[in-house]
C-alpha positions, 0 to 999 in steps of 0.5 A: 837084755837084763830086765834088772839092769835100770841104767840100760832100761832108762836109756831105752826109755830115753831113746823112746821119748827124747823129751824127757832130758830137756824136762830134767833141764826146765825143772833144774832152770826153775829150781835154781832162780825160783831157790836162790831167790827164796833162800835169799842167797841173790837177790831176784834180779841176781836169781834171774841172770844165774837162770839164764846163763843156765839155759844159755850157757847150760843149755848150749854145752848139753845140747852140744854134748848130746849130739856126740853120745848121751854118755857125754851129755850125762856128764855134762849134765852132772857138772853142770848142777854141781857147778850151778849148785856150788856156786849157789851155796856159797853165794848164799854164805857170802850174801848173807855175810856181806848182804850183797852180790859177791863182788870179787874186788870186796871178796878179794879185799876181805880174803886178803885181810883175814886171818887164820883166826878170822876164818875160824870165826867166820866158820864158827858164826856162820855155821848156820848159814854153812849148814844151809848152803850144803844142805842146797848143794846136797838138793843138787848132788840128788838132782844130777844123780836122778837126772843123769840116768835121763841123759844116757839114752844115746847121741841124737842123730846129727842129721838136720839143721834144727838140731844143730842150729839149736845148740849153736844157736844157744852157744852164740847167746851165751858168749854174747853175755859175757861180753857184759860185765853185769851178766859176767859176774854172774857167770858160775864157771868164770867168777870165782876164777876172777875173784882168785886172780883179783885176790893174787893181785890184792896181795901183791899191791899190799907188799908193795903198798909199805914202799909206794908210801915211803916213796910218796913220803920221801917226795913230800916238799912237794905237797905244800903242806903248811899250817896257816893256823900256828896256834896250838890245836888238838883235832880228833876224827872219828871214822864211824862203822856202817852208821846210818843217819836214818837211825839216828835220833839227833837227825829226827829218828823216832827212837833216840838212838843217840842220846848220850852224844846229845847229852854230852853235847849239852854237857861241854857247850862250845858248837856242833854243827850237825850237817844233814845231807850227807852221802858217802861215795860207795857203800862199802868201807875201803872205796869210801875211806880212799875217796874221802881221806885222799884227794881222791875224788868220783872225778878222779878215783884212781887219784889215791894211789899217788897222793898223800892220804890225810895222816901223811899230810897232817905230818908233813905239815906239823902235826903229832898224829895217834891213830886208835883203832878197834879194827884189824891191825893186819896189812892192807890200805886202812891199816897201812894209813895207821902204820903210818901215824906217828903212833898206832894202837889196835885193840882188837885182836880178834875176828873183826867182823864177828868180835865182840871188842866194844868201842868203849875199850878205846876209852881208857888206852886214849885217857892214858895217851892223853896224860901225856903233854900235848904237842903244839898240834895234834891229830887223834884218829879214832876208827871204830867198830861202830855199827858193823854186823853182827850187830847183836855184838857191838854192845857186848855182853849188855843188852841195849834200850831198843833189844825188845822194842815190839810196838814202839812207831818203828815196830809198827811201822815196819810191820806195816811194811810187811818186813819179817821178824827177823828184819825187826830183830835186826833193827833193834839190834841195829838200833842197839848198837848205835845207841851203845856206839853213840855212848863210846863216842861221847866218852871219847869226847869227853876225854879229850875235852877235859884232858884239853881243856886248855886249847882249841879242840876240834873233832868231826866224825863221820861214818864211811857207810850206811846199812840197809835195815829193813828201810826200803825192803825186807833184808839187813846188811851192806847196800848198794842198791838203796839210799840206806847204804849212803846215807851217812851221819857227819857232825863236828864240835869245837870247844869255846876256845876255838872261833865259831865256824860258819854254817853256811852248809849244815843242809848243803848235799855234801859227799864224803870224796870232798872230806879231806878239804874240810878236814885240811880247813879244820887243821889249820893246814892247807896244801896243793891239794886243797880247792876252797870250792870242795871245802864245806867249812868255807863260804864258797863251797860249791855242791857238784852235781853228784852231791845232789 
C-alpha cells in the first residue's frame, strides 16, 4: 500500500469504523434545518420538512447505495448535498424576493410575465441576496467534497435483515410523504420539476387567453349586462398594491400614513364611506384580482375562466372604459383585463417589481385623457404600484416622512416585540410608501373631481393584499401565514351630485371575492351575475361565514 495515498487510507479507515459515514450524514441533517432557518431562507417549520426529507429520502438512497459499493454511496452522498444544497440557495433568493415558501403556481405566474429586462433587474437587486445564496451552496460543494472520502470504504455486507430492513424501511417513509401535497412542495428533487411543468402550462393558457376572451365577448347577449341607472356617471377604481389597513392612518394607525388622502377627502366634500373589515381572499396579486373582478368566488374559484370580468361587463353594458396602469403591460390575465379596456396606458416600462416609476406618473397622462369630453358612462381603472417591494423605491428619489422615524409609538413598540433593525427599517420604508401612495391617489382624485365636476362621480379603491411588516413576526414581505397579508384597505367617495349611499355595512366583515357586486351596484348596471345578498352597498347583504 502507498502510505501517500488518502483516499485508500481513509477507505480503510472507514472499513474500520463503519460510523463514521452516518456522522457525516447527521451533521449534514442538522446543518441544513439548523441554516436554512437561521439564513431565513424558509421558515422553521419549512426548515424542518426540507430535514426530514434529508433523512428519509437521503437516508433511504445512501443506505440503499452502500450496501452495493461504497463508491456508489459516494456519489450519492455527492448529489445529494448539491442537490439539498441548490435547492436551499435558491429558496433563499426566491424567499427573500417574494417572502414566502416558493410556490410554483406564483413562480410559474412570475416567470411567465418577466422579461429579458426584468431578469437583469432582478439580478442587479438581489445581487446581495444571489452573492449569499452561492456563498450556502459553496458551504455544500466543501461538505461533499470532505465527506465523500467517508463513503468509499466498501459495500457493507448484505448478509442480515437489519441492515437491509433499514433503507427499505427509510424508502417506504419517504414515498409516503410525497403523497401529501405539503411535504411534496417541499421535495428538493421534485419541485422544481413541478414549477417547469407549471410554467410550460402558464405559457400556454396566456396564448390562449386572448381567444377564451374573444369568444366570451362574442357570447355577451347572454350576460344581461344592462344599466338601471341612464344618468350620466364617471366611476374611477383604484386597484391598490400590497397595502395594508393596518398601516393606515385613516383606520387608527398611529403614524398618519394617510394624510393627504384625508385631506383631499376634507377638501371635495361629497361622502366617503370607509368600510373597516376588509379581507382579501388570498395574499398574493392574481388569485385575489380573479376573485374579486369576476363572479368568481372561494365557492366557486375556478368560476373566472368562464365569466366575463368587470371590463368586459362594464362595456357590454354602455360603458367607455381606460385602463391606466403603473404595472407591467406584458401578457398575462391582468394585462389581459387592460387589453381589453376600450383604451390602455402602461407607464411602466421598466422591472416592476424593482422599478422605481412613482404613481404619481399617472397624474398627468389621466389630466390629458380627462381634457377630452366625457362619455355619457365612463369607467376609469387605475392599477397602482402602491405599496409592492422594495418599498425604499415607491417614493423615488424623495425621502418620505417616516424614513427616520426611531422613537415614535411604533419604533418602540416593535422594539418592544423584539423585531430587528432591518424589520424596523422596512417599516418605515413600508410606512414611507403609503404615505407617498396615499398622495398619488389623492391627485388622482383630485383630477377627476375637478375635471367632472359637472356629473355623478364615484371612485372606490381597494387593495388586492396586505404585507407582513413586522406585525406579528420578525420578517417583511408577502404572507400567507398572518392576518397581515389579508388585511386590506377599501374606501369609496362619491361627490354631492350623486345620492348618498347607505352605510349599513361600513363595520360589516366583507371579502373581496364579493367586489364585483359592489362595483356592478356603484355603475348603475346589473347582470346575470349579480345577487343583491353579495352586494355590501344594499341593504340585504349578508356576510357568509368565510367573511368573518
Amino acid at each position: 500500500m502507498n502510505k501517500s495515498d488518502p483516499i485508500e487510507s481513509a477507505g480503510a479507515k472507514t472499513a474500520a469504523d463503519p460510523r463514521r459515514p452516518w456522522r457525516w450524514f447527521l451533521l449534514a441533517g442538522v446543518f441544513l434545518g439548523v441554516s436554512l432557518a437561521l439564513l431565513r431562507f424558509a421558515r422553521p417549520q419549512d426548515a424542518a420538512k426540507i430535514a426530514l426529507w434529508w433523512f428519509t429520502l437521503g437516508g433511504g438512497l445512501l443506505a440503499a447505495s452502500r450496501q452495493v459499493s461504497g463508491r456508489l454511496a459516494s456519489r450519492m452522498w455527492v448529489i445529494l448535498c448539491l442537490v439539498f444544497g441548490l435547492d436551499g440557495a435558491v429558496q433563499g433568493v426566491v424567499r427573500d424576493f417574494f417572502g414566502s415558501q416558493p410556490q410554483p403556481g406564483v413562480l410559474a405566474e412570475a416567470l411567465a410575465n418577466t422579461s429579458v429586462g426584468e431578469a437583469r433587474g432582478f439580478v442587479l437587486s438581489q445581487w446581495r441576496q444571489i452573492s449569499l445564496g452561492s456563498a450556502y451552496w459553496l458551504a455544500w460543494w466543501l461538505l461533499a467534497w470532505r465527506g465523500r472520502l467517508a463513503w468509499q470504504g466498501g459495500a457493507v455486507s448484505t448478509r442480515g435483515r437489519v441492515r437491509l430492513l433499514v433503507p427499505a424501511l427509510l424508502l417506504a417513509l419517504a414515498a409516503a410523504l410525497h403523497a401529501n401535497p405539503t411535504m411534496l412542495r417541499s421535495e428538493p428533487f421534485l419541485r422544481w420539476g413541478v414549477l417547469y411543468v407549471r410554467h410550460q402550462q402558464e405559457r400556454a393558457q396566456m396564448q390562449e387567453l386572448r381567444a377564451a376572451r374573444e369568444m366570451l365577448w362574442a357570447g355577451r347577449d347572454q350576460w344581461r349586462a344592462e344599466l338601471v341607472d341612464p344618468r350620466p356617471r364617471t366611476v374611477v377604481l383604484f386597484i391598490g398594491e400590497s397595502g395594508n389597513r393596518m398601516n393606515w392612518g385613516l383606520y387608527g394607525y398611529p403614524r398618519d400614513t394617510t394624510a393627504p388622502l384625508a385631506q383631499a377627502f376634507a377638501e371635495l366634500g361629497g361622502q366617503t364611506l370607509l368600510f373597516s373589515r376588509v379581507r382579501s381572499t388570498h395574499a398574493f396579486t392574481l388569485p385575489s384580482l380573479r376573485m374579486a373582478l369576476t363572479p368568481a368566488s372561494e365557492a366557486d374559484p375556478e368560476l373566472w375562466r368562464s365569466t366575463p370580468d368587470l371590463v368586459q361587463l362594464a362595456r357590454a353594458a354602455g360603458y367607455r372604459v381606460l385602463w391606466l396602469s403603473n404595472q407591467p403591460g406584458g401578457d398575462g390575465w391582468i394585462a389581459g383585463l387592460g387589453r381589453g379596456a376600450d383604451e390602455q396606458v402602461f407607464v411602466n416600462k421598466g422591472n416592476w417589481r424593482d422599478s422605481s416609476s412613482e404613481d404619481e406618473e399617472l397624474v398627468p397622462v389621466l389630466q390629458r385623457y380627462l381634457r377630452r369630453q366625457a362619455p355619457p358612462h365612463e369607467l376609469i381603472v387605475i392599477h397602482l404600484l402602491g405599496q409592492h417591494f422594495h418599498y425604499a423605491l415607491r417614493c423615488g428619489s424623495r425621502r418620505g416622512p417616516f424614513a427616520e422615524a426611531d422613537d415614535d409609538a411604533v419604533a418602540r413598540g416593535l422594539r418592544a416585540q423584539g423585531r430587528a433593525a432591518n424589520t424596523l427599517q422596512a417599516r418605515n420604508d413600508y410606512d414611507d410608501a403609503t404615505w407617498c401612495g396615499a398622495n398619488a391617489v389623492a391627485q388622482l382624485l383630485l383630477a377627476v373631481a375637478q375635471a367632472r365636476e359637472g356629473r355623478a362621480i364615484d371612485a372606490l379603491y381597494f387593495s388586492d393584499h396586505g404585507q407582513e411588516v413586522g406585525h406579528f413576526r420578525d420578517f417583511a414581505g408577502h404572507s400567507e401565514q398572518d392576518e397581515s397579508g389579508y388585511a386590506v384597505p377599501l374606501w369609496i367617495w362619491r361627490n354631492a351630485r350623486a345620492e348618498p349611499l347607505r352605510t349599513d355595512h361600513l363595520d360589516s366583515p366583507i371579502r373581496l371575492d364579493v367586489l364585483d357586486q359592489a362595483l356592478q351596484h356603484l355603475l348603475g348596471m346589473r347582470s346575470r351575475w349579480y345577487e343583491p345578498e353579495q352586494d355590501f352597498l344594499a341593504p340585504g347583504y349578508h356576510a357568509g361565514p368565510a367573511a368573518n
